[in-house]
KETOR-431742 format. One record per atom (N, C-alpha, C): residue number from 0; residue in one letter; atom name; x, y, z. Coordinates in Angstrom, 3 decimals, padded with zeros to 6 digits. Example, Ala and Ser with C-alpha at 12.3 -4.5 7.8 and 13.67 -1.06 7.14 Angstrom:
REM KETOR-431742
<r k="0" r="A" a="N" X="013.190" Y="-005.690" Z="007.800"/>
<r k="0" r="A" a="CA" X="012.300" Y="-004.500" Z="007.800"/>
<r k="0" r="A" a="C" X="013.200" Y="-003.300" Z="007.800"/>
<r k="1" r="S" a="N" X="012.850" Y="-002.250" Z="007.080"/>
<r k="1" r="S" a="CA" X="013.670" Y="-001.060" Z="007.140"/>
<r k="1" r="S" a="C" X="012.900" Y="000.030" Z="007.870"/>
END
This chain:
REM KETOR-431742
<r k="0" r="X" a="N" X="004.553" Y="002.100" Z="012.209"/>
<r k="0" r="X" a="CA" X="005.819" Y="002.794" Z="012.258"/>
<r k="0" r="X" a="C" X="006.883" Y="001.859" Z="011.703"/>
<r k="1" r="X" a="N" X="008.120" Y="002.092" Z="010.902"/>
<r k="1" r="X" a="CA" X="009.155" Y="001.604" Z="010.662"/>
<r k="1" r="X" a="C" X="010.055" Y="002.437" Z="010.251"/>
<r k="2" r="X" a="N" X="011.221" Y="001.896" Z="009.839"/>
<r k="2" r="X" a="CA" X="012.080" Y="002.192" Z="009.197"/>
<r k="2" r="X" a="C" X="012.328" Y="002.332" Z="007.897"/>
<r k="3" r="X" a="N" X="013.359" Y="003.340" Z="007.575"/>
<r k="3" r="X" a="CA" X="013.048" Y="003.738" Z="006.031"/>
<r k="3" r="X" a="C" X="013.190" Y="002.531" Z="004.523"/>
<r k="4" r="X" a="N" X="013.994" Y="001.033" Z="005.594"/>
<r k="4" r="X" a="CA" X="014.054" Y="000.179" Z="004.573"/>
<r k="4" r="X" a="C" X="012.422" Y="-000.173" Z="003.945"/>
<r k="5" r="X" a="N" X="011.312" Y="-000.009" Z="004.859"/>
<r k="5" r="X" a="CA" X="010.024" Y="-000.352" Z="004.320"/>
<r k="5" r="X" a="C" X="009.527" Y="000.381" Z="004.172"/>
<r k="6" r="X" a="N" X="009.623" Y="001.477" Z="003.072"/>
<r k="6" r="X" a="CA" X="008.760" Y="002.227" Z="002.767"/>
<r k="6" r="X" a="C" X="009.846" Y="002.875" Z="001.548"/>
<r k="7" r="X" a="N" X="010.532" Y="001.601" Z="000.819"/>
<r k="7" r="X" a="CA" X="011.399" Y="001.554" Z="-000.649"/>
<r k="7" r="X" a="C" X="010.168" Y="001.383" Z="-001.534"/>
<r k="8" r="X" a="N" X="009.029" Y="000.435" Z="-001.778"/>
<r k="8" r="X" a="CA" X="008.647" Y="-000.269" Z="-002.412"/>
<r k="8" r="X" a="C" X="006.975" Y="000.449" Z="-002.331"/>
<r k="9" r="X" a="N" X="006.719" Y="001.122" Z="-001.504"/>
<r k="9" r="X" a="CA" X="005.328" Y="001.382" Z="-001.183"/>
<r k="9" r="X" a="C" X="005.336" Y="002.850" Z="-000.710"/>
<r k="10" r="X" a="N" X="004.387" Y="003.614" Z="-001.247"/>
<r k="10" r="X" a="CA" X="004.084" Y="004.927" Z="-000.594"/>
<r k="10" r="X" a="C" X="003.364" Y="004.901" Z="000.654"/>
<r k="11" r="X" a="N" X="002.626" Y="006.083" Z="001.264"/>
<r k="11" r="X" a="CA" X="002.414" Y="006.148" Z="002.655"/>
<r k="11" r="X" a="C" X="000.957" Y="005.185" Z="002.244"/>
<r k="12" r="X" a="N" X="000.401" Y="005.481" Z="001.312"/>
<r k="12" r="X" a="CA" X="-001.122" Y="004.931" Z="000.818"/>
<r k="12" r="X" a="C" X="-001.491" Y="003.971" Z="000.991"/>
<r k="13" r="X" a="N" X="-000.175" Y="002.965" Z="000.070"/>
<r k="13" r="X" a="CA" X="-000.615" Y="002.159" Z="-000.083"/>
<r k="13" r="X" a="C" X="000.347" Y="001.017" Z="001.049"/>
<r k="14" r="X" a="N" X="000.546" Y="001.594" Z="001.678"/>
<r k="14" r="X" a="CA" X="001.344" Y="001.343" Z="002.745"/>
<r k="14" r="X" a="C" X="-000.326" Y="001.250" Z="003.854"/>
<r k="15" r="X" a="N" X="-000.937" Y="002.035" Z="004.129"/>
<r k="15" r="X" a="CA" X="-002.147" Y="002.278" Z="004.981"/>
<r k="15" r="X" a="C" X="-003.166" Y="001.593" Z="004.418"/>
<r k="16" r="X" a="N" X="-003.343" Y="001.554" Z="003.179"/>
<r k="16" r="X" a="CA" X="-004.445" Y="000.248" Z="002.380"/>
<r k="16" r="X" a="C" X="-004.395" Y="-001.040" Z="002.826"/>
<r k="17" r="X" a="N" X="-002.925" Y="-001.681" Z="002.854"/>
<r k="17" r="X" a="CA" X="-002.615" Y="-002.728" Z="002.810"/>
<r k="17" r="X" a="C" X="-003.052" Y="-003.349" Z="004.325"/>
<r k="18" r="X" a="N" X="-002.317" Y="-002.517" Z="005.278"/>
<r k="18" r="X" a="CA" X="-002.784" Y="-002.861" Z="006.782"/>
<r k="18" r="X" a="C" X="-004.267" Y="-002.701" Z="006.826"/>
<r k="19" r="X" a="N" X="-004.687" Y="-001.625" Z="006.445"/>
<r k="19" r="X" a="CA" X="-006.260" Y="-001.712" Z="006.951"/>
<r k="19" r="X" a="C" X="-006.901" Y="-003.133" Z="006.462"/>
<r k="20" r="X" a="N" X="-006.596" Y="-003.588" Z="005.515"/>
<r k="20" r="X" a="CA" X="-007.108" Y="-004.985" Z="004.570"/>
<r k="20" r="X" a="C" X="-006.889" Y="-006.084" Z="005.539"/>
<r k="21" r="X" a="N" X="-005.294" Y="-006.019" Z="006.118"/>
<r k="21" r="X" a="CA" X="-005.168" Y="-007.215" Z="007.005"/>
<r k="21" r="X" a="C" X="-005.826" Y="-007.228" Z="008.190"/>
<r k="22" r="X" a="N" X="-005.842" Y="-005.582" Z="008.987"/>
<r k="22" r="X" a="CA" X="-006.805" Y="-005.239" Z="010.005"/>
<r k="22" r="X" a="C" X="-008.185" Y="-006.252" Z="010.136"/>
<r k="23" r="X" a="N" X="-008.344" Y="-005.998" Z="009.317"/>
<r k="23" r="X" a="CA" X="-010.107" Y="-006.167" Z="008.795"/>
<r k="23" r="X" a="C" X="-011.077" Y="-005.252" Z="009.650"/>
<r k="24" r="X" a="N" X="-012.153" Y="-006.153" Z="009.987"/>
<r k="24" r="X" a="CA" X="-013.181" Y="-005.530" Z="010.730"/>
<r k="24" r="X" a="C" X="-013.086" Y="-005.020" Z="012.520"/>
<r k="25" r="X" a="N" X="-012.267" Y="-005.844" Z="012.505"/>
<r k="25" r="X" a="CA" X="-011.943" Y="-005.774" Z="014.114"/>
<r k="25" r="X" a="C" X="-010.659" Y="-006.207" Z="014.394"/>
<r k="26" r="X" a="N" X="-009.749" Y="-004.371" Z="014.560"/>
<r k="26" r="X" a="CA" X="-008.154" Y="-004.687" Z="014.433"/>
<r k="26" r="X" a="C" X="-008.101" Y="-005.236" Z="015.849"/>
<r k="27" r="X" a="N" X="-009.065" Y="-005.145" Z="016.949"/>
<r k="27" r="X" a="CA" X="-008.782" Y="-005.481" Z="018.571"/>
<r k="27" r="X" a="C" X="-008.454" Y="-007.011" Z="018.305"/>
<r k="28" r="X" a="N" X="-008.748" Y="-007.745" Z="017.504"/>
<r k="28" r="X" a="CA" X="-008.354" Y="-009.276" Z="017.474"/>
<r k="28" r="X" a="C" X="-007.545" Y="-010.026" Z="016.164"/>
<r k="29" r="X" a="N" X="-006.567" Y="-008.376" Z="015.806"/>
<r k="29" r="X" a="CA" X="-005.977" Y="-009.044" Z="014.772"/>
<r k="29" r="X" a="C" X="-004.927" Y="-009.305" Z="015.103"/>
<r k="30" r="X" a="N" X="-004.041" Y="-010.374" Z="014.573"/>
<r k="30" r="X" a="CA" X="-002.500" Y="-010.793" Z="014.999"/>
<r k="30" r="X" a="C" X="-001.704" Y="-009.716" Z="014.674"/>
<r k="31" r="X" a="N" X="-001.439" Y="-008.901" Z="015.076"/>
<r k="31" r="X" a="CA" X="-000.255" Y="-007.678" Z="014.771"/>
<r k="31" r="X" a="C" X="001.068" Y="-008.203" Z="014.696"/>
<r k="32" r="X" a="N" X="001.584" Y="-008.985" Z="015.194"/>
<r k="32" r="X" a="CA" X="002.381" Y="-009.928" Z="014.898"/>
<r k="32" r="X" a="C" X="002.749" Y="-010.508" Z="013.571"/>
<r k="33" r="X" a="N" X="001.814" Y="-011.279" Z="013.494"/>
<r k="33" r="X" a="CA" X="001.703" Y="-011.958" Z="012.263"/>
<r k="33" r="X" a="C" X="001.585" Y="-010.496" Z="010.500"/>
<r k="34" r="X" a="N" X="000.720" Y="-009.793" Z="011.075"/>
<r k="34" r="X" a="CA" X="000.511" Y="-008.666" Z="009.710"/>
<r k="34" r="X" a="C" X="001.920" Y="-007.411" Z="009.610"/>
<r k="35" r="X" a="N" X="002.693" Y="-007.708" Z="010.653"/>
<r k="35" r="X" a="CA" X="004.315" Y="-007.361" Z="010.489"/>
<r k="35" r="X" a="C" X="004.794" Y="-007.994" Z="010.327"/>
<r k="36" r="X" a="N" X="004.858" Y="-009.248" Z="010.592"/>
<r k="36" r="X" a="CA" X="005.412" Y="-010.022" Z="009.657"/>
<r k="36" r="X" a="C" X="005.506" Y="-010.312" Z="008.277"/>
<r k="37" r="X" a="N" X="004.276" Y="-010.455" Z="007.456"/>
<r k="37" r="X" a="CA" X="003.708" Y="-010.273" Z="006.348"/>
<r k="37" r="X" a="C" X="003.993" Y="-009.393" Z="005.511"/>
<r k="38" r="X" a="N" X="004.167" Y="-008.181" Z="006.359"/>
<r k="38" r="X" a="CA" X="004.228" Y="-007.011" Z="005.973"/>
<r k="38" r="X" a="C" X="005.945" Y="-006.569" Z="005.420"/>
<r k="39" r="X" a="N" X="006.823" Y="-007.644" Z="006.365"/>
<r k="39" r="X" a="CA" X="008.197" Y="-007.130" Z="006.153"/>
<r k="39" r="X" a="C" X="008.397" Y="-008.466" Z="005.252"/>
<r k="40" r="X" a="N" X="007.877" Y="-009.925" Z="005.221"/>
<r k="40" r="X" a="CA" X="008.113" Y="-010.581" Z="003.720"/>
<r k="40" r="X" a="C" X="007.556" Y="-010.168" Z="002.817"/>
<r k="41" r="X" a="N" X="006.449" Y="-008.972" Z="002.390"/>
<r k="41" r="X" a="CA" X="005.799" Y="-008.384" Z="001.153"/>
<r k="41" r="X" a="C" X="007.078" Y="-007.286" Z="000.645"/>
<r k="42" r="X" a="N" X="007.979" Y="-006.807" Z="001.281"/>
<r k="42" r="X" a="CA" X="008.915" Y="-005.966" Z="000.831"/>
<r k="42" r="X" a="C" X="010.234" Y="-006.291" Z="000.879"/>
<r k="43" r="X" a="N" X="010.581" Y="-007.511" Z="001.112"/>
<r k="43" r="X" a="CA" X="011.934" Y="-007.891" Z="000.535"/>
<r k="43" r="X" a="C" X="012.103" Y="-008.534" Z="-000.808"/>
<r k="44" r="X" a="N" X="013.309" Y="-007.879" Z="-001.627"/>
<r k="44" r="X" a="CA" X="013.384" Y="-008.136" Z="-002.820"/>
<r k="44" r="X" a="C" X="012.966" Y="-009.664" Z="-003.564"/>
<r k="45" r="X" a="N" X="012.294" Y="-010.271" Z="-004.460"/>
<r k="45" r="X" a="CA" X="012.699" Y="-011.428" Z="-004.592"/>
<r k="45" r="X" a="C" X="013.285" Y="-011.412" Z="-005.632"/>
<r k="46" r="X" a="N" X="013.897" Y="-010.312" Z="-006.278"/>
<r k="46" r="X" a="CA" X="014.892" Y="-010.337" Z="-007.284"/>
<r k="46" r="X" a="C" X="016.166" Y="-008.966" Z="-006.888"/>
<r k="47" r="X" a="N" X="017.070" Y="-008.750" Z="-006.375"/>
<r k="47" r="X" a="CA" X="018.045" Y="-007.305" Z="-006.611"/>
<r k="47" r="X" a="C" X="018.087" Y="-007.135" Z="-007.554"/>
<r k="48" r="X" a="N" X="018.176" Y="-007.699" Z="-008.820"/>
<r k="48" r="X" a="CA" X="018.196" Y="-007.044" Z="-010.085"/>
<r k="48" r="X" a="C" X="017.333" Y="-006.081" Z="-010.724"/>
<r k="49" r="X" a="N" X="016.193" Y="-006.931" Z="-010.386"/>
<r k="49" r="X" a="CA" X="014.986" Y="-006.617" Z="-011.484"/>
<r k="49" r="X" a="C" X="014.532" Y="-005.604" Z="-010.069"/>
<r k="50" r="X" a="N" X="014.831" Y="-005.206" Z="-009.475"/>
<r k="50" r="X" a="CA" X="014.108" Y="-004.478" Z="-007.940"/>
<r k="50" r="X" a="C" X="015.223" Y="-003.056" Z="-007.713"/>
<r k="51" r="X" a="N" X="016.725" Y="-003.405" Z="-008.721"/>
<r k="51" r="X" a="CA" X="017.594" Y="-002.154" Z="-008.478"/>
<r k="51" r="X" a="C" X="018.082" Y="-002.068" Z="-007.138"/>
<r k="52" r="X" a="N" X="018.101" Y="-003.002" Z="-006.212"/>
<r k="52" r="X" a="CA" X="018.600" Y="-003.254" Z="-004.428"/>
<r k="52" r="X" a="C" X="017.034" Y="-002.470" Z="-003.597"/>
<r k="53" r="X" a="N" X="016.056" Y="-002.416" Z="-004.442"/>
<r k="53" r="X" a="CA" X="014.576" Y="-001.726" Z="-003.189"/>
<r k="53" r="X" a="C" X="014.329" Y="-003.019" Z="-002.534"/>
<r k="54" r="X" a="N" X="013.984" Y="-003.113" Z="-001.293"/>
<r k="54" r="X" a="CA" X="014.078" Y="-003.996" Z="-000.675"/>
<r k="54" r="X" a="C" X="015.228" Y="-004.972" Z="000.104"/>
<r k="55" r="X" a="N" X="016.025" Y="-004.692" Z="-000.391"/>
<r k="55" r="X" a="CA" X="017.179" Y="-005.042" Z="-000.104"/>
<r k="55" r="X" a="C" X="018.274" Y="-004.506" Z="002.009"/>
<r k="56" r="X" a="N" X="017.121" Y="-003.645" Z="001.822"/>
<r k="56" r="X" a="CA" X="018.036" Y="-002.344" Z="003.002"/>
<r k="56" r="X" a="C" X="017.346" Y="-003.301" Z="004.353"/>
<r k="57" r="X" a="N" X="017.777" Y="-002.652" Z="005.528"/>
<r k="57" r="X" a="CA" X="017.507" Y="-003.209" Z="006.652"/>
<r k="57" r="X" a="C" X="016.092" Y="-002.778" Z="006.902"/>
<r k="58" r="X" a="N" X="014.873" Y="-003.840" Z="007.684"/>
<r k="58" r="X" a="CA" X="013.849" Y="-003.508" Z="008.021"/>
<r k="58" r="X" a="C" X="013.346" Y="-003.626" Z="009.372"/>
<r k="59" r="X" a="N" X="012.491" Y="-002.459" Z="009.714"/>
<r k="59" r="X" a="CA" X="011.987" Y="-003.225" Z="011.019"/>
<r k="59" r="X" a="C" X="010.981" Y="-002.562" Z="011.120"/>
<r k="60" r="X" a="N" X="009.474" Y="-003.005" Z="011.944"/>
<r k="60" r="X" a="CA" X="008.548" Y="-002.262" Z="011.739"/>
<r k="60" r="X" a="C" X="007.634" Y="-002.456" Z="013.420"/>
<r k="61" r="X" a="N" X="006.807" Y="-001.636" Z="013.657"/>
<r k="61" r="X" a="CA" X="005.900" Y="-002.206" Z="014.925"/>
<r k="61" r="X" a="C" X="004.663" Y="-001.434" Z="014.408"/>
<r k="62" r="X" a="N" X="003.548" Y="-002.035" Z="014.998"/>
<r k="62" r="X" a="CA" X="002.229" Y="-002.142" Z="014.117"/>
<r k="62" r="X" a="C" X="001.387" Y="-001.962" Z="015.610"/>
<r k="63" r="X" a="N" X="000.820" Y="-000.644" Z="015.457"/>
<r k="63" r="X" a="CA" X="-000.157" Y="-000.063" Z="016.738"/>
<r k="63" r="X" a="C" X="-001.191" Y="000.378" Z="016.548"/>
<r k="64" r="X" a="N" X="-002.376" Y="-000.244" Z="017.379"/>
<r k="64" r="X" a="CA" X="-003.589" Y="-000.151" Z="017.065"/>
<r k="64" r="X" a="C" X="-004.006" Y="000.681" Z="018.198"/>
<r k="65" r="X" a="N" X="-004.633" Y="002.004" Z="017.798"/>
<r k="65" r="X" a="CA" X="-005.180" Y="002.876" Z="019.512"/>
<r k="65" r="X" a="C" X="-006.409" Y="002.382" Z="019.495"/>
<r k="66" r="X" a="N" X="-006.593" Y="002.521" Z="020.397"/>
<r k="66" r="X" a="CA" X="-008.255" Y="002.696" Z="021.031"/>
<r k="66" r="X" a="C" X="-008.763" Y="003.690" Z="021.220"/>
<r k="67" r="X" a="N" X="-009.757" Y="003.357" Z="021.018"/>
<r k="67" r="X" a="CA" X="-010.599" Y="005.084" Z="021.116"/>
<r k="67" r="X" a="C" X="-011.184" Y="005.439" Z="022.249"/>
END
């Protein structure tokens, strides 16, 4: 879940690709922490110019794993 600043740069897809990758095999022992973190330095601008201000907006995100 986040806010609309993270989801300038990435569709829902590849937005869900990316986590499942950091997930890996077993999200019960992944740092969720750490892969929101990651996740909100992969989408801030490292240029406003060349980026048009995407990335630029306010972010915040929380990263939930259910159980089945």
């Amino acid at each position: 879940m986040g806010c609309d600043g993270i989801w300038e740069q990435w569709d829902n897809d590849e937005m869900v690709k990316w986590v499942y990758e950091k997930l890996g095999d077993k999200p019960e022992q992944a740092d969720l922490g750490q892969i929101t973190t990651d996740l909100l330095h992969s989408q801030i601008s490292p240029d406003i110019q060349k980026t048009e201000g995407k990335g630029c907006d306010n972010m915040s995100t929380i990263l939930i794993v259910l159980k089945k």
